[in-house]
MARBA-533856 format. One record per residue: x, z, y of N, C-alpha, C, O, CB in turn. Coordinates in pm, 1 decimal, padded with zeros to 6 digits. Each point is the difference from the previous one (the first is absolute). Last residue first. Glycine has a CB too. Example, Ala and Ser with C-alpha at 12.3 -4.5 7.8 and 13.67 -1.06 7.14 Angstrom:
residues 2
      n_px      n_pz      n_py     ca_px     ca_pz     ca_py      c_px      c_pz      c_py      o_px      o_pz      o_py     cb_px     cb_pz     cb_py
   01285.0   00708.0  -00225.0   00082.0   00006.0   00119.0  -00077.0   00073.0   00109.0   00050.9   00016.9   00110.8   00067.5  -00231.4  -00173.6
  -00089.4   00207.5  -00509.2  -00089.0   00000.0   00119.0   00090.0   00000.0   00120.0   00103.6   00066.5  -00001.9  -00292.8   00058.1  -00115.4
END
This chain:
residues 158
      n_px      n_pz      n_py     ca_px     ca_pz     ca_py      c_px      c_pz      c_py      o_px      o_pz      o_py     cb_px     cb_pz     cb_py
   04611.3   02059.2  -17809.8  -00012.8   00019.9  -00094.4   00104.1  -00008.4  -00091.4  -00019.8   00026.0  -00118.7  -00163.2  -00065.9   00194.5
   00064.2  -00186.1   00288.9   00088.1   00101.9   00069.3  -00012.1   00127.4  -00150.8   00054.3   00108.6   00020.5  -00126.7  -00174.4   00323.9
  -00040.8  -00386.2  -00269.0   00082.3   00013.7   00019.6   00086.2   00110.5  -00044.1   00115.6   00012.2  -00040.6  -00217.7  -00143.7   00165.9
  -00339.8  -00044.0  -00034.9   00105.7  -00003.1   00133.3   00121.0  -00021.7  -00032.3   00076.9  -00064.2   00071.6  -00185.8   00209.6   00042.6
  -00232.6  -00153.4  -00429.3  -00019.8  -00097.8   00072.0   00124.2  -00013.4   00160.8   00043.5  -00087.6   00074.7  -00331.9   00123.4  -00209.2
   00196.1   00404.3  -00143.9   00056.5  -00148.5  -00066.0   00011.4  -00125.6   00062.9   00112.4  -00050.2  -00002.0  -00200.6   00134.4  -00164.0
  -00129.0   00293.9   00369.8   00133.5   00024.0  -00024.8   00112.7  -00112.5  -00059.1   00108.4  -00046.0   00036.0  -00230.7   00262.7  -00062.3
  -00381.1  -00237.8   00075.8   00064.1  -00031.4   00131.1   00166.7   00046.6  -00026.6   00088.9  -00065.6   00054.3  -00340.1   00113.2   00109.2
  -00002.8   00095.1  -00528.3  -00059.5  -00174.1   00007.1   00141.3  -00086.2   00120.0   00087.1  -00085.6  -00015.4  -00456.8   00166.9   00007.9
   00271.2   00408.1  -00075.3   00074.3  -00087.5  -00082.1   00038.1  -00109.7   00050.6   00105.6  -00045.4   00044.1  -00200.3   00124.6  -00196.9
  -00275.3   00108.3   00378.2   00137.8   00038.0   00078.0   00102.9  -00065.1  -00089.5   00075.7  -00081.5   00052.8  -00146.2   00322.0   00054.3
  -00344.7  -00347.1  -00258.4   00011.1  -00045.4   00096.1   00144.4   00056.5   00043.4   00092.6  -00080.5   00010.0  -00351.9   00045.8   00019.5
   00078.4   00260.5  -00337.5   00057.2  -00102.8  -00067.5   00049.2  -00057.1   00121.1   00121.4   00012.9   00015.9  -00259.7  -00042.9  -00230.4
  -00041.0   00420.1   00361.3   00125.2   00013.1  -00093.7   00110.2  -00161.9  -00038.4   00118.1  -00031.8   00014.1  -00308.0   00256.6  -00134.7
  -00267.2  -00168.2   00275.9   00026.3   00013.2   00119.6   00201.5  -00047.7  -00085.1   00078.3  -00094.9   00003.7  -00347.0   00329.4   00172.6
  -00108.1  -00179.3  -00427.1   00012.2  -00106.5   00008.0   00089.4  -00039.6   00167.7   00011.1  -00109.5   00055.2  -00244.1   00102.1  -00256.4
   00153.9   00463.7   00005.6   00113.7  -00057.4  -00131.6  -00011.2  -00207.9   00075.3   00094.3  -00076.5  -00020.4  -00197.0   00322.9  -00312.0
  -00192.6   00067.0   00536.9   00176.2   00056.9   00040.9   00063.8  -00073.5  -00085.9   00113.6  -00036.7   00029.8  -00122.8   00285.6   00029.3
  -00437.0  -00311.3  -00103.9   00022.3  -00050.8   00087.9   00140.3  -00011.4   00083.5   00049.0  -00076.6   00083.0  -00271.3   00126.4  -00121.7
   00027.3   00170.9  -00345.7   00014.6  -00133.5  -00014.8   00043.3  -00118.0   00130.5   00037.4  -00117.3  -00000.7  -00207.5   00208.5  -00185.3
   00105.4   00426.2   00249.7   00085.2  -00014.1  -00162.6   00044.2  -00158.6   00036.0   00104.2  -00035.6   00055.1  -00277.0   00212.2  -00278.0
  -00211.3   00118.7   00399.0   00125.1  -00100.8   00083.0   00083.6  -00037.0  -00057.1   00046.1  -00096.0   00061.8  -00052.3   00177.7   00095.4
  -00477.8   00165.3  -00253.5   00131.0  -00014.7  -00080.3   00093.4  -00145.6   00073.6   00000.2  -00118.5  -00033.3  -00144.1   00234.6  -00228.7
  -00375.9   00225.3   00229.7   00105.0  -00112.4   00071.9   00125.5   00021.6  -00058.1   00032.1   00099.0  -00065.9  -00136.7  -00108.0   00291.6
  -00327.6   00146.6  -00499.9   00114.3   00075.0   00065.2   00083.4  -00110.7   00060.7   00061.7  -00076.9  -00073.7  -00056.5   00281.3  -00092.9
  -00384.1  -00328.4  -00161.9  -00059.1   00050.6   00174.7   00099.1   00089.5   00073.9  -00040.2   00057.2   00101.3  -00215.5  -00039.9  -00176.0
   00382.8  -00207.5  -00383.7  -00019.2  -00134.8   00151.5  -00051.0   00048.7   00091.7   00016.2  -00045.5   00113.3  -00063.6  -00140.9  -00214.2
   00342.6   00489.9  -00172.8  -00142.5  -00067.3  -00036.8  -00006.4  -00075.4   00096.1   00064.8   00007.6   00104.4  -00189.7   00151.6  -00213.3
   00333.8   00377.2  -00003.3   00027.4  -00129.2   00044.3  -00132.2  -00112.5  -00012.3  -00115.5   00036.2  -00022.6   00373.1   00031.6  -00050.7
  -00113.2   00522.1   00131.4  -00121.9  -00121.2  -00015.3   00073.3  -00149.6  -00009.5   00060.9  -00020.2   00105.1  -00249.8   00168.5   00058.9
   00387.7   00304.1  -00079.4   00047.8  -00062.9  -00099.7  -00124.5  -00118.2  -00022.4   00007.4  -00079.8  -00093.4   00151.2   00304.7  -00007.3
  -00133.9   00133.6   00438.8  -00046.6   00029.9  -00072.8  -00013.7  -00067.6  -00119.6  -00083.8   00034.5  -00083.4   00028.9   00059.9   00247.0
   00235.1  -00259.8   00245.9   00055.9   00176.8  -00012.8  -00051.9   00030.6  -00132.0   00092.8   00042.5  -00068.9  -00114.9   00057.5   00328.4
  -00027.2  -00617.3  -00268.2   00016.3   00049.4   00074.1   00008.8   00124.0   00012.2  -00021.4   00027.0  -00118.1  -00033.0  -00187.3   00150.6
   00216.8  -00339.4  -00119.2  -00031.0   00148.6  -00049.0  -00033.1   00081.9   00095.7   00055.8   00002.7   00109.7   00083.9  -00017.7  -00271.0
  -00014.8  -00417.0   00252.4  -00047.0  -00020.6  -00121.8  -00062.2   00094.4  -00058.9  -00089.4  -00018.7  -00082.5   00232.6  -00110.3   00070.8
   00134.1   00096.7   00441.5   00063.3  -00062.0  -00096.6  -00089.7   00001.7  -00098.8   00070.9  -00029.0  -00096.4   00140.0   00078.2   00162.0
  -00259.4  -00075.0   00457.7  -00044.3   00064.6  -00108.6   00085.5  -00069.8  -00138.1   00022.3  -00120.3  -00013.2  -00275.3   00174.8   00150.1
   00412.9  -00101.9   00328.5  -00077.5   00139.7   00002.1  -00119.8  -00016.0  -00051.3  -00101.1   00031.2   00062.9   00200.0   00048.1   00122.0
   00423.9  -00311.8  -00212.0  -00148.4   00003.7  -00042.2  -00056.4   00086.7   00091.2   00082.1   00067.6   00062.0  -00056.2  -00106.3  -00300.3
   00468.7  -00136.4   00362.1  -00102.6   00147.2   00017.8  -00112.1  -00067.6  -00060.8  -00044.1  -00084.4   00078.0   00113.3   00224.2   00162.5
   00443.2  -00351.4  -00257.1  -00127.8  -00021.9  -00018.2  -00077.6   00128.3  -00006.7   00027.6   00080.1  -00089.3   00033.9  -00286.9  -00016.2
   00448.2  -00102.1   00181.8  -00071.6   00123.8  -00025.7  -00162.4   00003.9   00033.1  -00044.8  -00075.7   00086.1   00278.8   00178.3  -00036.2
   00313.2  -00361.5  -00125.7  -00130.3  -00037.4  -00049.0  -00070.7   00158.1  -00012.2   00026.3   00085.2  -00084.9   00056.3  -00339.0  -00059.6
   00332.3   00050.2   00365.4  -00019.4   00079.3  -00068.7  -00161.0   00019.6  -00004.7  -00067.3   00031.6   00098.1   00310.1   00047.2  -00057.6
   00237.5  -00377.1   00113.2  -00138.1   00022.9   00013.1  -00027.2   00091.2  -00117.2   00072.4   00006.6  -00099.4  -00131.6  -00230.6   00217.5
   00591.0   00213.8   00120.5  -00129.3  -00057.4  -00111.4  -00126.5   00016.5  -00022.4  -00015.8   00118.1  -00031.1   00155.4  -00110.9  -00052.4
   00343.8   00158.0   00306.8  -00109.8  -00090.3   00082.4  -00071.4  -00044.8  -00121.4   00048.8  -00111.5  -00018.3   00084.3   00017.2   00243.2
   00251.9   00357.6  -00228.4  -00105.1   00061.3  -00046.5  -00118.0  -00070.8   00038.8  -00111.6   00050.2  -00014.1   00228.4   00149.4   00013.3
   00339.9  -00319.0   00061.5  -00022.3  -00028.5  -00123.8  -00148.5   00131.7  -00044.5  -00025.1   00045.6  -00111.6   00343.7  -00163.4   00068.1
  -00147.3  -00004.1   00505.8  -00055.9  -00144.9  -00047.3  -00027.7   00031.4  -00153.2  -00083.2  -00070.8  -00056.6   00232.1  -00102.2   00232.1
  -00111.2   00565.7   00088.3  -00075.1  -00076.2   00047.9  -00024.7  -00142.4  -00056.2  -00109.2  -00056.7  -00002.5   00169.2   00201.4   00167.7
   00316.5   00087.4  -00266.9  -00100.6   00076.7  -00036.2  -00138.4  -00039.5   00028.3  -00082.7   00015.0  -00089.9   00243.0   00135.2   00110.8
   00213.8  -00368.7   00163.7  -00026.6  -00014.6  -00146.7  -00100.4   00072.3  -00026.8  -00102.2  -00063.5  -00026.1   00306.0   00025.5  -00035.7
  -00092.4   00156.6   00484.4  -00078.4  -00149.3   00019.3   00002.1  -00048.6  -00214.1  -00099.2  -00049.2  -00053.7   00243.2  -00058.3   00418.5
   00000.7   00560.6  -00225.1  -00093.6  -00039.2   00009.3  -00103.5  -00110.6  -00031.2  -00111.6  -00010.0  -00050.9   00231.0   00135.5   00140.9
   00364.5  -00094.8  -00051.0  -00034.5   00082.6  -00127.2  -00181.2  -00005.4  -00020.8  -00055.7  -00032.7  -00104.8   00301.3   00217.9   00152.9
  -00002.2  -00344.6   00325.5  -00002.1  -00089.2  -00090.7  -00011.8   00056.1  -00135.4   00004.5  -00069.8  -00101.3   00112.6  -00062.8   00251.4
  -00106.2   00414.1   00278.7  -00084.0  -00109.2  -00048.9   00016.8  -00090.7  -00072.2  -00097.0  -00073.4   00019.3   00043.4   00111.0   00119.2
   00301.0   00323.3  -00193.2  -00114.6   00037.9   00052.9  -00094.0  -00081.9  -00011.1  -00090.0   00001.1  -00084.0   00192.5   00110.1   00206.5
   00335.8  -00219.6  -00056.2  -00008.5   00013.2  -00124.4  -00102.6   00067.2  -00027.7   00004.5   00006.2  -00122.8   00195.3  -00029.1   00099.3
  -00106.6  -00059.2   00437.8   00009.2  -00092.8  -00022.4  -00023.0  -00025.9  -00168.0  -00037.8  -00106.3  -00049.2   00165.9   00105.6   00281.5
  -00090.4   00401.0   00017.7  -00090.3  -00078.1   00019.6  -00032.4  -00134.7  -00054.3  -00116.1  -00036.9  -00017.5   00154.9   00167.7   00168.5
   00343.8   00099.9  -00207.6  -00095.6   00085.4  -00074.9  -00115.2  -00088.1   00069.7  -00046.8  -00074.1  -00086.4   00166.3   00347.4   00042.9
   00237.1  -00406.6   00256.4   00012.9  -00075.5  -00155.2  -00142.8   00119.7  -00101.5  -00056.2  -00035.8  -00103.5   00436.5  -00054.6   00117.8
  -00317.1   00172.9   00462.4  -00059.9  -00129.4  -00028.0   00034.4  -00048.0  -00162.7  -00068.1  -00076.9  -00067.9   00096.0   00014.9   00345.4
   00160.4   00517.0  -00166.4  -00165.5  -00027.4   00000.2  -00056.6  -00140.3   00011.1  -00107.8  -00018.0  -00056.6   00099.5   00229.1   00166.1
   00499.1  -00232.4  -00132.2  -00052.5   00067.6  -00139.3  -00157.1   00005.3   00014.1  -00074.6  -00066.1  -00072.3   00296.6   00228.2   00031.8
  -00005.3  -00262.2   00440.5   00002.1  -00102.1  -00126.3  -00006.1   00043.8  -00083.8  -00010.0  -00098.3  -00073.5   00102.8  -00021.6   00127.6
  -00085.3   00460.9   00257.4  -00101.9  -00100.6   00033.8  -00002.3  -00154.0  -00094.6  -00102.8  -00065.5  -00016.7   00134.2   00189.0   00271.6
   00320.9   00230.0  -00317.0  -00131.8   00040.0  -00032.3  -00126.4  -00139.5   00056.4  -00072.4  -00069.5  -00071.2   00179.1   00374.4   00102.5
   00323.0  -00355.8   00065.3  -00018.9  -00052.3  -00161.1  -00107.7   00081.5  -00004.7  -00085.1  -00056.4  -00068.8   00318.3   00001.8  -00057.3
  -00135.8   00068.0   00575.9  -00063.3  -00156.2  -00021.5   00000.0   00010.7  -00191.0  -00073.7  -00075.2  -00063.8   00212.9  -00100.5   00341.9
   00011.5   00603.0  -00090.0  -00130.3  -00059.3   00051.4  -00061.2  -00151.0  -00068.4  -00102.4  -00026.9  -00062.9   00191.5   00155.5   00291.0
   00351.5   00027.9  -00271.0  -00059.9   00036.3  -00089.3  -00151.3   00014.3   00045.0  -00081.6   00008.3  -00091.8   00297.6   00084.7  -00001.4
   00095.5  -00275.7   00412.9   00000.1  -00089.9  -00168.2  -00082.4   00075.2  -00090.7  -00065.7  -00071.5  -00075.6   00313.9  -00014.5   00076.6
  -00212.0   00274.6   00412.1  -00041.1  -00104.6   00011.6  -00007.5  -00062.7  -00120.2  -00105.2  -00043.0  -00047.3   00171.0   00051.0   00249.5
   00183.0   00396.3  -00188.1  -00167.0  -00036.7   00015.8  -00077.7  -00119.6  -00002.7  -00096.8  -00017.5  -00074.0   00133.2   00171.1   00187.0
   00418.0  -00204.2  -00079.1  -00067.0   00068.2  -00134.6  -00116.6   00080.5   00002.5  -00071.3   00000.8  -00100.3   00276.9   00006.3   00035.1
   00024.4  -00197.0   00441.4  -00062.1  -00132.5  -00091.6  -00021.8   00085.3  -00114.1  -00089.1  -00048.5  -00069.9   00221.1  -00187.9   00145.9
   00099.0   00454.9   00297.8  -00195.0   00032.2  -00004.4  -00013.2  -00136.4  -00109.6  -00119.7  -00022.4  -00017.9   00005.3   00126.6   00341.8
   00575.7   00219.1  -00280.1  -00036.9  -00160.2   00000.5  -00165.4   00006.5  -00016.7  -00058.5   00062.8  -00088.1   00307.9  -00167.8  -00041.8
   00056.6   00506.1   00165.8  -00007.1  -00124.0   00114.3  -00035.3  -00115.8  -00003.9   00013.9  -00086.8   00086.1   00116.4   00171.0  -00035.9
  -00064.1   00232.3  -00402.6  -00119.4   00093.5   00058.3  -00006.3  -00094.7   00179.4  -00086.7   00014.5   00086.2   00158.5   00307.3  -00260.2
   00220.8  -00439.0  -00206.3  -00100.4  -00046.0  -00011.2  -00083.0   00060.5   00113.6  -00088.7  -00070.6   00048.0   00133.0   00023.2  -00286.9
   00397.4   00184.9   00258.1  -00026.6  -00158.2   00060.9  -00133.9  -00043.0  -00049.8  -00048.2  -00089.0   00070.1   00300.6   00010.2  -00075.6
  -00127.1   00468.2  -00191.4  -00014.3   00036.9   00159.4  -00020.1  -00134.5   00046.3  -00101.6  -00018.1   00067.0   00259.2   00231.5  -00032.2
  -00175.3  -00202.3  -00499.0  -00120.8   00043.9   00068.3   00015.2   00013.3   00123.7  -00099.0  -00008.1   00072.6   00033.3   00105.7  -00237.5
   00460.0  -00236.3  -00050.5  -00135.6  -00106.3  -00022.5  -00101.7   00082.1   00072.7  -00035.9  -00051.9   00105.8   00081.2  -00064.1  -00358.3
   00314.1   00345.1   00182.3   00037.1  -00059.8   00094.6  -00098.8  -00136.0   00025.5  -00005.1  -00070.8   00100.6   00244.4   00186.4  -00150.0
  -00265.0   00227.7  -00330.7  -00011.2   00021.6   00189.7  -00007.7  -00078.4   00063.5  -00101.5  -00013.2   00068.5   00201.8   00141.8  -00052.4
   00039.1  -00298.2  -00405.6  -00164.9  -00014.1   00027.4  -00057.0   00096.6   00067.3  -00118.4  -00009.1   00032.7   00091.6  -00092.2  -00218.4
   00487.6   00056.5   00115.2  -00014.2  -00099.1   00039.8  -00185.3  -00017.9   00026.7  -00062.0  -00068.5   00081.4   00328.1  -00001.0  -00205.5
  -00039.7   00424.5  -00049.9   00071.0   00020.2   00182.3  -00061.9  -00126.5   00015.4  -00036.6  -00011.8   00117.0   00308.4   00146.1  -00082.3
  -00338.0  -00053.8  -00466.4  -00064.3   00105.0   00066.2   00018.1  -00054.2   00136.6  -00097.3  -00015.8   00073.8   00137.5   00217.0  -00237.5
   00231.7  -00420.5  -00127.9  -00180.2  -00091.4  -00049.0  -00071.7   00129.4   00096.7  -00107.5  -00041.1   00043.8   00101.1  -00088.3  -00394.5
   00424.3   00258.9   00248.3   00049.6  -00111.6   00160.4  -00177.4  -00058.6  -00001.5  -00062.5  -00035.6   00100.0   00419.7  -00102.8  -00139.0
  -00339.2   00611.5  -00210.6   00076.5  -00044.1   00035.0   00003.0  -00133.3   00111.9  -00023.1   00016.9   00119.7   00060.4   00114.1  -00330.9
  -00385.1  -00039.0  -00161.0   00065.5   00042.6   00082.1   00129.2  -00039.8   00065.7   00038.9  -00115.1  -00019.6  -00165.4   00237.5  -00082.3
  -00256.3  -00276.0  -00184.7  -00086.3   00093.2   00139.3   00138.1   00072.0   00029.1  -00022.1   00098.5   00070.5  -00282.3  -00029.6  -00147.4
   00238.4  -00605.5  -00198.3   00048.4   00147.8   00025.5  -00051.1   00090.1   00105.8  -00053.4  -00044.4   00101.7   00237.3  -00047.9  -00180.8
  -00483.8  -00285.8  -00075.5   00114.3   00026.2  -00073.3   00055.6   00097.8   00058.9  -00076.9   00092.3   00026.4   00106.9  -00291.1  -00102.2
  -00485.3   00041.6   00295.8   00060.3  -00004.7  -00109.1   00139.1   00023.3   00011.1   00045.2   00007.4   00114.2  -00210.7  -00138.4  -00181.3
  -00265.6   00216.5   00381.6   00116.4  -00046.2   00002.1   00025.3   00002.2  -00149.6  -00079.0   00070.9  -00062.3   00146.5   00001.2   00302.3
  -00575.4  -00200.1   00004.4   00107.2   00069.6  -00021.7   00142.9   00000.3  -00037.1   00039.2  -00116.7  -00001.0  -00213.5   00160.8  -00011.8
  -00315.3  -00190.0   00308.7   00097.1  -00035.1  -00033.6   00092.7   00111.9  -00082.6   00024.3   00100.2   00067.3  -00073.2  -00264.0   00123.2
  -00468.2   00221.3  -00155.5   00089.3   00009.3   00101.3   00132.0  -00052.1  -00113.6   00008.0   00027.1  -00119.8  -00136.0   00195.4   00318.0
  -00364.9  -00360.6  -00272.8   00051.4   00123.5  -00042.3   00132.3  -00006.4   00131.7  -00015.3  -00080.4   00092.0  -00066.2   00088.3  -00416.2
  -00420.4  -00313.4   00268.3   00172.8   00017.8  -00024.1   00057.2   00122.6   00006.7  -00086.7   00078.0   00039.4   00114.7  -00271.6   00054.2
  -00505.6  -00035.0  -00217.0   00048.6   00024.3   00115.7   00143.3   00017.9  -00037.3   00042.1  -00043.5  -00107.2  -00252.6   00136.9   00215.2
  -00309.3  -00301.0  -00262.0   00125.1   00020.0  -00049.1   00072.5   00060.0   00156.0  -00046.7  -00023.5   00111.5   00041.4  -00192.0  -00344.4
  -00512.6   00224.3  -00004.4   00101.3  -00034.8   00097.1   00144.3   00022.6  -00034.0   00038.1   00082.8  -00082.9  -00208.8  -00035.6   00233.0
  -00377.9  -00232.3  -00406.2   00127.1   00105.9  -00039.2   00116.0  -00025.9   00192.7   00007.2  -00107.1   00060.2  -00000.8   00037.9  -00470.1
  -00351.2  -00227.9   00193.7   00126.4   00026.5  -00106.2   00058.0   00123.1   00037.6   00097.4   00049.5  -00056.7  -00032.9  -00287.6   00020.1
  -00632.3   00192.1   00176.5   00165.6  -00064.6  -00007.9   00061.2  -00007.5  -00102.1  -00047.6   00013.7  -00112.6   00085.6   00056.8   00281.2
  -00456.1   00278.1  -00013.1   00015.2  -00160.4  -00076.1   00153.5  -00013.5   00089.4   00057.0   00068.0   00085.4  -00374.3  -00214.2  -00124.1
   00077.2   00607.0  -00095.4   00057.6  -00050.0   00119.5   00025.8  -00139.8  -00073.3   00028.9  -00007.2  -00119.4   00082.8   00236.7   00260.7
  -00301.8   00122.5  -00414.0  -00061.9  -00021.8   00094.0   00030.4  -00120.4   00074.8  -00088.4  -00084.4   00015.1   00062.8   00301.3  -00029.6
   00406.3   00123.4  -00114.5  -00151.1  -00013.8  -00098.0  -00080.8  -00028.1   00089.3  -00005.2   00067.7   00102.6   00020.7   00092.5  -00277.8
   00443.0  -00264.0   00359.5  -00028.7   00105.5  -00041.3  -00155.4  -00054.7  -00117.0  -00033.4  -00112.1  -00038.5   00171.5   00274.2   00300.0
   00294.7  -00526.3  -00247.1  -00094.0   00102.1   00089.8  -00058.3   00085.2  -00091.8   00003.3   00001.5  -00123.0  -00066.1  -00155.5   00303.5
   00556.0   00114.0  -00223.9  -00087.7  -00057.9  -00035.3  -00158.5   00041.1   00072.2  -00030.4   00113.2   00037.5   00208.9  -00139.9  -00243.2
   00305.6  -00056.9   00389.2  -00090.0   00118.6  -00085.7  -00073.6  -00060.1  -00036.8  -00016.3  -00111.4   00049.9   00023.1   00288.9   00040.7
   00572.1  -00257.8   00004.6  -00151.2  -00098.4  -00028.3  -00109.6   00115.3  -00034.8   00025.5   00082.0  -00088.2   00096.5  -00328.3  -00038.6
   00380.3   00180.9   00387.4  -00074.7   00102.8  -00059.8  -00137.0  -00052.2  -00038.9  -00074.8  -00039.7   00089.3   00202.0   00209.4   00041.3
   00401.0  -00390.5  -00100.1  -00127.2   00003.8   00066.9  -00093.1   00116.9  -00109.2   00012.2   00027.3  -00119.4   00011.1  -00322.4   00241.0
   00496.5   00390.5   00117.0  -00048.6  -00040.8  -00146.4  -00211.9  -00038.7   00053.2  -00070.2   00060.2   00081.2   00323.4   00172.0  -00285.9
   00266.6  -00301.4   00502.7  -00117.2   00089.3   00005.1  -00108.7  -00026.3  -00170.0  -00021.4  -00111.6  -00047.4   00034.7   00083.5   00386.8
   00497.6  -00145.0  -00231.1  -00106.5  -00009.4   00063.6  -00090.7   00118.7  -00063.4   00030.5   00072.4  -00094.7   00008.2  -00333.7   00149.9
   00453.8   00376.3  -00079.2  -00111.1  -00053.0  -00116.6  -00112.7  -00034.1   00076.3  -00062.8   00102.6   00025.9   00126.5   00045.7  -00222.5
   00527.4  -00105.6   00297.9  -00156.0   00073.6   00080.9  -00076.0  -00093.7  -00077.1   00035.1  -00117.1  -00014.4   00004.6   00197.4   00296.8
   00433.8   00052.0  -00474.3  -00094.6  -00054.7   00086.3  -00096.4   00056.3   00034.1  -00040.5   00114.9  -00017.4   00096.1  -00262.5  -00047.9
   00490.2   00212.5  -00223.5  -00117.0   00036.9   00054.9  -00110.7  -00121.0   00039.0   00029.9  -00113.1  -00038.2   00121.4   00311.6   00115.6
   00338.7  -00184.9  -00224.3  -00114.4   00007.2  -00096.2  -00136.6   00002.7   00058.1  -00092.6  -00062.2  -00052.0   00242.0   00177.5  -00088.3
   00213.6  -00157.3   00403.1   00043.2   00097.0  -00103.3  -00107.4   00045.6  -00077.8  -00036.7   00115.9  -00019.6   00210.3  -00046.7   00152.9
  -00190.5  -00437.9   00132.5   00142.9  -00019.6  -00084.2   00033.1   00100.6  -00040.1   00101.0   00006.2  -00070.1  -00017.0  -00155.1   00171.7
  -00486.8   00085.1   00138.3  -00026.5  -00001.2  -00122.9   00193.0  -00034.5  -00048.6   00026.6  -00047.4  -00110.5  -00363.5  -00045.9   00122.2
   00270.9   00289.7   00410.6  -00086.4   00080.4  -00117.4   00033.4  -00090.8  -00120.5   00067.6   00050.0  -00089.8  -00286.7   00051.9   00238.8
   00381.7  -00319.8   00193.2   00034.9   00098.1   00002.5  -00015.0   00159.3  -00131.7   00071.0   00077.3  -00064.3  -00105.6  -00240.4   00309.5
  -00253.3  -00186.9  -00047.1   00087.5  -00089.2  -00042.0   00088.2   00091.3  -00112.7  -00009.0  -00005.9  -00122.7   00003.8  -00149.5   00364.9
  -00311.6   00325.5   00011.4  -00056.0  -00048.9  -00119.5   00109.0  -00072.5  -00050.5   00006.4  -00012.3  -00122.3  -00242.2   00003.7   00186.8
   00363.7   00093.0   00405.9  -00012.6   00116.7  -00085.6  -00031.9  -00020.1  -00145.2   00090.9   00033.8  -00075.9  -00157.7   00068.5   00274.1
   00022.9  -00473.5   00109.0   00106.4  -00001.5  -00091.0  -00006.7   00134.6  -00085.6   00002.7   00000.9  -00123.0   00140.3  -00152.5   00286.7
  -00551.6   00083.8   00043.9   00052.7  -00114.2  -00105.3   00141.9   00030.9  -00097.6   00021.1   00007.5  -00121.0  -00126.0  -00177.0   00315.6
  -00052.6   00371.6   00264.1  -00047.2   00080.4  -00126.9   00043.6  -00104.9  -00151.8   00056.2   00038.7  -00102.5  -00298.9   00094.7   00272.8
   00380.3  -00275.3   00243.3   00032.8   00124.7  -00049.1  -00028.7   00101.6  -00097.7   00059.1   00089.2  -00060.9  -00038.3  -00148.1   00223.8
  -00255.4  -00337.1   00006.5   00166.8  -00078.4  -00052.7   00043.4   00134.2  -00044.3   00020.3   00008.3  -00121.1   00069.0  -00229.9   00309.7
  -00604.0   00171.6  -00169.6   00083.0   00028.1   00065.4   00137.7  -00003.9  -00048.2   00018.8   00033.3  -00117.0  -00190.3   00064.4   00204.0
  -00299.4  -00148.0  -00247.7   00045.5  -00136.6   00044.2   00123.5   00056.5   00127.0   00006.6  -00059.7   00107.5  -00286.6  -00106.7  -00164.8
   00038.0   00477.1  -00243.7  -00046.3  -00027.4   00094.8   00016.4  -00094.7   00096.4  -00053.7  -00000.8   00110.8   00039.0   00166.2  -00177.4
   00085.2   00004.3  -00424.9   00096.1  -00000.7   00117.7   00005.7  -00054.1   00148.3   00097.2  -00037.0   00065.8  -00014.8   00040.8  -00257.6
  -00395.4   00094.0  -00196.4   00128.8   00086.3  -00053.3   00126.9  -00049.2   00110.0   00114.4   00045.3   00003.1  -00196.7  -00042.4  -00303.7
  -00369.8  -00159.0   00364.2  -00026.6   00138.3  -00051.6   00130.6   00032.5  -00001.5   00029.9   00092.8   00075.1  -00237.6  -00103.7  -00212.4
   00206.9  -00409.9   00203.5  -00024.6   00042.4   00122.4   00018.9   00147.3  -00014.3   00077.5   00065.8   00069.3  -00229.2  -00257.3  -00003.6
   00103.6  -00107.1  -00437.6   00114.2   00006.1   00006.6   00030.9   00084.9   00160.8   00114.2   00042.5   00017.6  -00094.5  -00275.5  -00206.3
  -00424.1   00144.1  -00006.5   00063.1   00085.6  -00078.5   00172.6   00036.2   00039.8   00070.5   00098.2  -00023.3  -00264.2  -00198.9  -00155.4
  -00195.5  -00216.4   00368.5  -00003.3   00140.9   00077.4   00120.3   00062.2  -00082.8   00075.9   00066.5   00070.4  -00359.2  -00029.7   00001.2
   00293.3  -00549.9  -00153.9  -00111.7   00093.0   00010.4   00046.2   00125.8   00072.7   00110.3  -00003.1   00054.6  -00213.2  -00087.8  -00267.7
END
């Protein structure tokens, strides 16, 4: 992958230097991933990005002269751009990628019929009257109702 590019840019010189480093304890720490969460509002998982490579174990003395001596030969090698380009760009396809398939569940485990019904008269009316001369859609929603049951069971899907 890109990670190993980040911390040494696929160059023999810089390699051994690290070499070098880590026999006196030291190294170079790929880059840490940075995950946000999205903002309020915003759909996804969220982007992830990377942080800048850093050094570990001793800061002085021969582990000093040696990770000078890393940055002047790094500041000549263009593959660490390059590499840390391509792990950002594989991180946004893996956020994409985790984006949509977060979705596509969401989409399959909210997929279920849903039984809804507007009367426009239920039986009563503003002034509390009821009675056979007050329309009333009532009976007709509840036989709509069974029917949807009805079709649920029969599918299955119930």
């Amino acid at each position: 992958m890109h990670a190993a590019d980040v911390i040494d840019g696929g160059d023999d010189e810089l390699k051994q230097i690290l070499t070098d480093l880590r026999a006196l304890g030291g190294d170079r720490l790929p880059p840490e991933l940075i995950h946000t969460a999205p903002a309020a509002g915003e759909r996804g998982a969220g982007t992830t990005t990377v942080g800048l490579p850093r050094w570990s174990g001793p800061s002085r003395g021969e582990a000093v002269a040696l990770r000078r001596k890393y940055a002047e030969r790094a500041a000549d090698v263009p593959a660490f751009a390059k590499a840390l380009a391509g792990l950002k760009a594989e991180l946004a396809r893996l956020d994409r990628e985790q984006t949509n398939t977060m979705w596509s569940r969401v989409r399959e485990a909210f997929d279920y019929p849903v039984f809804m019904a507007r009367p426009a008269a239920v039986g009563i009316t503003a002034t509390g009257d009821t009675g056979e001369h007050v329309p009333n859609d009532l009976p007709e929603v509840l036989a709509e109702w069974k029917a949807f049951i009805a079709s649920l069971t029969a599918d299955g899907a119930a």
